[in-house]
N, C-alpha and C positions, 0 to 999 in steps of 0.2 A: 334793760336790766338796771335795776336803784342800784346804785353804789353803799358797799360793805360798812358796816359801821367798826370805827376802830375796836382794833381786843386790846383789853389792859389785861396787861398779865402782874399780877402783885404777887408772885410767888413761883419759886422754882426747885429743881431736887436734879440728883445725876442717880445713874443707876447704871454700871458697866462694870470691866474689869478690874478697874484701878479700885472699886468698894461703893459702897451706896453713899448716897447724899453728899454737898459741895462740899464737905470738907475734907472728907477722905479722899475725894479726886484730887483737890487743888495740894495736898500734901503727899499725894504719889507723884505730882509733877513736879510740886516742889524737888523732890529726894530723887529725883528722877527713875524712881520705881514704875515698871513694868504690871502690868495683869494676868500677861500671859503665863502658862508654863506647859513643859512638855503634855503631851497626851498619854494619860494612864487609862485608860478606860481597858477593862479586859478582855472585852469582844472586839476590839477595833486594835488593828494592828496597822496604824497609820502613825506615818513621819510628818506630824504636824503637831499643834499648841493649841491649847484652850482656854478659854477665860471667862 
């Protein structure tokens, strides 16, 4: 097996609960803001959160 050539990675993004792209994650951690919130869905009658 030839060994792997490095991956340069010049570029990056977030995409999750806390909002898209680094900014809005790093200032939901900042403020220590949360993603989640209760589950409203109306067919789903579950004691859980979503995000």
């Amino acid at each position: 097996m030839m060994p792997a050539e490095p991956l340069i990675i010049s570029a990056c993004t977030l995409v999750n609960a806390l909002g898209r792209g680094t900014r809005a994650c790093f200032d939901a951690l900042e403020e220590a803001r949360g993603g989640l919130r209760p589950c409203d869905f109306e067919d789903a009658d579950l004691d859980t959160w979503i995000g």
